[in-house]
Structures are given as C-alpha cells and as structure tokens.
MIVO-945683 format. One record per residue: residue in one letter; x, y, z of N, C-alpha, C in turn. Coordinates in nm, 2 decimals. Last residue first. Example, Ala and Ser with C-alpha at 12.3 -4.5 7.8 and 13.67 -1.06 7.14 Angstrom:
2
{"S",{1.28,-0.22,0.71},{1.37,-0.11,0.71},{1.29,0.00,0.79}}
{"A",{1.32,-0.57,0.78},{1.23,-0.45,0.78},{1.32,-0.33,0.78}}
end
This chain:
109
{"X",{0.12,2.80,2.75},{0.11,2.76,2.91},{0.15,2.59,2.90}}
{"X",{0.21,3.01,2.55},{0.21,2.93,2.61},{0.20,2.86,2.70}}
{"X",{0.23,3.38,2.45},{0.25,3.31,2.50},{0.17,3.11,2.54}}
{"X",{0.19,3.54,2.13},{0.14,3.49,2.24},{0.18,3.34,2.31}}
{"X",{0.37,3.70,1.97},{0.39,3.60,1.99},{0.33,3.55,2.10}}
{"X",{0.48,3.99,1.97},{0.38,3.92,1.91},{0.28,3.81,1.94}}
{"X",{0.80,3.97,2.03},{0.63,4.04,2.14},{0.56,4.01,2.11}}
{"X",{0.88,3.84,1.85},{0.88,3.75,1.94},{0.71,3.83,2.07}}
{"X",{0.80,4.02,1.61},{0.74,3.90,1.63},{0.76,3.80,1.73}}
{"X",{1.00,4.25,1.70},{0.85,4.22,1.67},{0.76,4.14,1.67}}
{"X",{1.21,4.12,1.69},{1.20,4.15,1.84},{1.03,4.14,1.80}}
{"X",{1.25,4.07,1.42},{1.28,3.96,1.49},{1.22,3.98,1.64}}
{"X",{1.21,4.34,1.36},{1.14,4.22,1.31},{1.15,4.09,1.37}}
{"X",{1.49,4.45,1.42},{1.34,4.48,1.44},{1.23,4.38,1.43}}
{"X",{1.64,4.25,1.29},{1.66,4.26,1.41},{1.59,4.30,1.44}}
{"X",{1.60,4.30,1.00},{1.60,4.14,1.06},{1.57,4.14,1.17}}
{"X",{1.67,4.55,0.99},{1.52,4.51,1.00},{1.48,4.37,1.05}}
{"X",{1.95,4.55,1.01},{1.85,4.60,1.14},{1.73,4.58,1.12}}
{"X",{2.01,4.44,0.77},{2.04,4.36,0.92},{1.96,4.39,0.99}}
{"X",{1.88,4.63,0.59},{1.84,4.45,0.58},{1.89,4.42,0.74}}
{"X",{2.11,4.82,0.62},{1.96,4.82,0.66},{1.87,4.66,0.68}}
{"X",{2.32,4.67,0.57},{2.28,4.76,0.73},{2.16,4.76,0.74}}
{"X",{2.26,4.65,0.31},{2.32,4.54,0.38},{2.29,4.56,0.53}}
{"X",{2.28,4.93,0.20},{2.18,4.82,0.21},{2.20,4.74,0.29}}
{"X",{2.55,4.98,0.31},{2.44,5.06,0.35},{2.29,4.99,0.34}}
{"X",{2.67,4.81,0.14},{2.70,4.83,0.22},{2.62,4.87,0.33}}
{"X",{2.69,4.86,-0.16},{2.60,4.82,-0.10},{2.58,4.80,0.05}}
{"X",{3.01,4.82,-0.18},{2.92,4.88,-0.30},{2.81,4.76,-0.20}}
{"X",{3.19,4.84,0.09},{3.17,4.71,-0.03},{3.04,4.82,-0.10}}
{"X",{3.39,5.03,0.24},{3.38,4.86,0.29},{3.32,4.81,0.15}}
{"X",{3.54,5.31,0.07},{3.40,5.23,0.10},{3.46,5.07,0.12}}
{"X",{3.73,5.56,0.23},{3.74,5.39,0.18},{3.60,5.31,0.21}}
{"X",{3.73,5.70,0.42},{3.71,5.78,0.22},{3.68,5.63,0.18}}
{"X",{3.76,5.62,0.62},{3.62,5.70,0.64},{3.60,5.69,0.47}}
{"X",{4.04,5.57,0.58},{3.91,5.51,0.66},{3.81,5.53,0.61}}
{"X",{4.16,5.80,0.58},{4.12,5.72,0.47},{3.99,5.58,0.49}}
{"X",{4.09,5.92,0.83},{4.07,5.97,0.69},{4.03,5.87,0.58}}
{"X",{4.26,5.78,1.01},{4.12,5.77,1.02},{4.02,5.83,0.87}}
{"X",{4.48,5.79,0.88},{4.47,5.71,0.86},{4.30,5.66,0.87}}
{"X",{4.52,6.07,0.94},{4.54,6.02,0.80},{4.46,5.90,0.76}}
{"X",{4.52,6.05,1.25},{4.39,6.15,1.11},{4.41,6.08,1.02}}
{"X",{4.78,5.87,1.28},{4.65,5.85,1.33},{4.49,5.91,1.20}}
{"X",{5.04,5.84,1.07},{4.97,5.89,1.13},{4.81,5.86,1.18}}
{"X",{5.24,5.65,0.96},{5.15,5.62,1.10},{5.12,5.70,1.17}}
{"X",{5.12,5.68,0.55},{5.29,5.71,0.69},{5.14,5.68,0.84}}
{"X",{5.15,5.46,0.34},{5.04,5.50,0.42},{5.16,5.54,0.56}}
{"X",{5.37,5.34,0.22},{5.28,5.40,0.16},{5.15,5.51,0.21}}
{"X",{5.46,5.11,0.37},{5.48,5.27,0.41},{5.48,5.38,0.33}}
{"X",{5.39,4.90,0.37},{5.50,4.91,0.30},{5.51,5.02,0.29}}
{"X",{5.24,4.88,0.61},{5.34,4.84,0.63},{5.44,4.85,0.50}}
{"X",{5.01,5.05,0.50},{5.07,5.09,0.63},{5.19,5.01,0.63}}
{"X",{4.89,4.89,0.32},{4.96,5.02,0.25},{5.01,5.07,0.37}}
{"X",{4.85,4.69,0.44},{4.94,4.64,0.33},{4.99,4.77,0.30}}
{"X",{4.65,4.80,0.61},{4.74,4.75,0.64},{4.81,4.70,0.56}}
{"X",{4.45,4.88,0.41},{4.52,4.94,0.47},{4.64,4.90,0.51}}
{"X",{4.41,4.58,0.29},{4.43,4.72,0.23},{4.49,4.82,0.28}}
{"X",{4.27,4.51,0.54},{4.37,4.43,0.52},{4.48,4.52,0.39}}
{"X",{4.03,4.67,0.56},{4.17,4.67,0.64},{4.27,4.60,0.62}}
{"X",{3.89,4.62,0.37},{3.94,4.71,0.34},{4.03,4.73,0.46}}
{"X",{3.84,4.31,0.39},{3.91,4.35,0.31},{4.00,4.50,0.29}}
{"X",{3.72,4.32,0.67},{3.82,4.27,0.64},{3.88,4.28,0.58}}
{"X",{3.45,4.44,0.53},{3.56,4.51,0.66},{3.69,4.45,0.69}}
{"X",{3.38,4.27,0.40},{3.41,4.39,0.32},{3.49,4.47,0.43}}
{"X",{3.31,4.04,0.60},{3.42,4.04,0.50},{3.46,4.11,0.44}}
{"X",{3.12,4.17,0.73},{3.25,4.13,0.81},{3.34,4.11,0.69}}
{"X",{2.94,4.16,0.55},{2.95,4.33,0.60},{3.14,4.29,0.65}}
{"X",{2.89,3.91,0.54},{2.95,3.97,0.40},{3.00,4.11,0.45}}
{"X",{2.78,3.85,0.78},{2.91,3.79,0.72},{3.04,3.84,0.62}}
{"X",{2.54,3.94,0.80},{2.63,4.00,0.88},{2.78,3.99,0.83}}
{"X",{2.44,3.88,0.60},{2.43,4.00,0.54},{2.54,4.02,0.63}}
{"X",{2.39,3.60,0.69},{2.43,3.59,0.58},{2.49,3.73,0.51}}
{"X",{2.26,3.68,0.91},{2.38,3.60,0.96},{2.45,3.63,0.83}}
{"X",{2.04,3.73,0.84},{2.10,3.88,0.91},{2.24,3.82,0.92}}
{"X",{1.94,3.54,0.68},{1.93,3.66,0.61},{2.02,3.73,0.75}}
{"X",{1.92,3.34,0.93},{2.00,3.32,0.83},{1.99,3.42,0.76}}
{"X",{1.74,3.45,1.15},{1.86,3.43,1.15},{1.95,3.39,1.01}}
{"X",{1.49,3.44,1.04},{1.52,3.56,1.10},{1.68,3.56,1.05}}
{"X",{1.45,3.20,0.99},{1.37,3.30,0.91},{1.45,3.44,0.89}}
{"X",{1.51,3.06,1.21},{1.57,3.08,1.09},{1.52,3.15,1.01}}
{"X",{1.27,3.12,1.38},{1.39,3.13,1.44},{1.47,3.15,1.30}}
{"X",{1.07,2.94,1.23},{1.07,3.11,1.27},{1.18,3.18,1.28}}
{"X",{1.23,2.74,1.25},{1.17,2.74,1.14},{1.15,2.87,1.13}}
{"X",{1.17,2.70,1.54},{1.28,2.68,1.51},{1.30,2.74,1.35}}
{"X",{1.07,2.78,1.80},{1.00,2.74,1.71},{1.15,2.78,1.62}}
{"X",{1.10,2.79,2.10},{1.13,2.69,2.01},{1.07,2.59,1.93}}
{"X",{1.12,3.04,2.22},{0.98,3.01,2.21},{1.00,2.83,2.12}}
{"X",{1.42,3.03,2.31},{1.28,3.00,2.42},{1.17,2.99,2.38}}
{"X",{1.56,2.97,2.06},{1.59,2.91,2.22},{1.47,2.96,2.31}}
{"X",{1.45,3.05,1.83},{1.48,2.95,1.87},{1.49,2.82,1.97}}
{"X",{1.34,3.36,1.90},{1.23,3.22,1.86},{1.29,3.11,1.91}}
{"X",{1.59,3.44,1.97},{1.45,3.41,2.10},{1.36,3.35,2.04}}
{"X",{1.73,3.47,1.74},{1.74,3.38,1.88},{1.67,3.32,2.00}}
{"X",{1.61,3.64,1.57},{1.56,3.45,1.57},{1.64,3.37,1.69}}
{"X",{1.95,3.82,1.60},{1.77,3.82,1.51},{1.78,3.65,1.55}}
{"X",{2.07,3.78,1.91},{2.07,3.78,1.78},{1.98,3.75,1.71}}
{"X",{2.06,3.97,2.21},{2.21,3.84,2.11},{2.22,3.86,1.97}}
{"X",{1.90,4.11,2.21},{2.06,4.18,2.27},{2.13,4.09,2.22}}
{"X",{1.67,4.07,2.10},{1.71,4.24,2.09},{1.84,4.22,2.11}}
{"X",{1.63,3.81,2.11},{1.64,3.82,2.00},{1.72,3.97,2.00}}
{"X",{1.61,3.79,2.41},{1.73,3.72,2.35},{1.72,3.73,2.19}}
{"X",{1.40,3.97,2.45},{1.55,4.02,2.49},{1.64,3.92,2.42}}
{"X",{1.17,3.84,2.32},{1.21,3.92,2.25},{1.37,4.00,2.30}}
{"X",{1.21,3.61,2.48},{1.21,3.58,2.37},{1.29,3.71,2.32}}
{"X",{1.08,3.78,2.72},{1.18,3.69,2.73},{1.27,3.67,2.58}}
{"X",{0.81,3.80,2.62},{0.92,3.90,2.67},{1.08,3.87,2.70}}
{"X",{0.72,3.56,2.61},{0.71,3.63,2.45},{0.84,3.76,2.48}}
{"X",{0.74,3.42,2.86},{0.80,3.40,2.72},{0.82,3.48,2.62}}
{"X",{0.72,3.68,3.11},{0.63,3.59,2.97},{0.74,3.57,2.92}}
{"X",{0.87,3.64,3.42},{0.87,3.71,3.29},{0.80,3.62,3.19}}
end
C-alpha cells in the first residue's frame, strides 16, 4: 500500500493530521490539521456536556418526568451551543482536507 494511501486511512478513520503525523511524518502538516478539529471537537464535547448535565439536574429533581419522547424531545429543542453547526462544519472540513492532502501527497522512496 503507498504511503500517501495509507496516510489518508489514518487521517479518514482516526483523526484529521493523523496520517501526516504518524506515517508521512511531517509533523507541522500533521498539526495544521489536528489542532483546529481537536480544538472545535472539544468545545462541541463540552456544549454536549453541558446540555446533559441540564437535563439530568431537571431529571433527577423531577422536573423532567422519565419519560423516553419527552425526553428525546427536549433533546432535540435544546441547542448544545450558539454555533454549533459552524463548529461541525469546520470539523468535517478539517477531516476532508486532512484526507485530501494526505492523497496528495506524493509518496517517498
């Protein structure tokens, strides 16, 4: 299997700039990638954290009764973070772009 092919599965299935880092090891490319998708992934993780933790405060003082719909309802009503949607998008470009440039990426002998 080429490197460049190679590269681009460990950036498609792990993580944007993983396949720079770990098999084309160019490290500097590699972060390019990786710190914007890590930084966007983090904050997505934290607004998801928040609004469950919300729920679950309004589930256990039983404010929120244990029904399933209800609950998937509010879910859905309850925005994770003002931007959100940006944030997705920036990830998956990271990740496009990350696979892009490993195919790119003429191999080394």
């Amino acid at each position: 299997m080429k490197l460049s092919s190679k590269a681009a599965l460990f950036s498609g299935l792990g993580f944007p700039g993983l396949g720079q880092m770990l098999v084309l090891k160019r490290r500097t490319r590699g972060l390019v990638f990786m710190v914007p998708a890590l930084s966007v992934f983090i904050w997505l993780m934290y607004g998801l954290w928040k609004a469950t933790s919300v729920l679950m405060d309004e589930a256990l003082s039983g404010a929120l009764p244990p029904d399933p719909i209800l609950i998937a309802q509010r879910l859905t009503k309850a925005s994770i973070m003002p931007g959100a949607s940006a944030a997705g998008w920036i990830l998956f470009a990271c990740w496009i772009a990350s696979i892009v440039d490993a195919l790119l990426t003429r191999d080394q002998a």
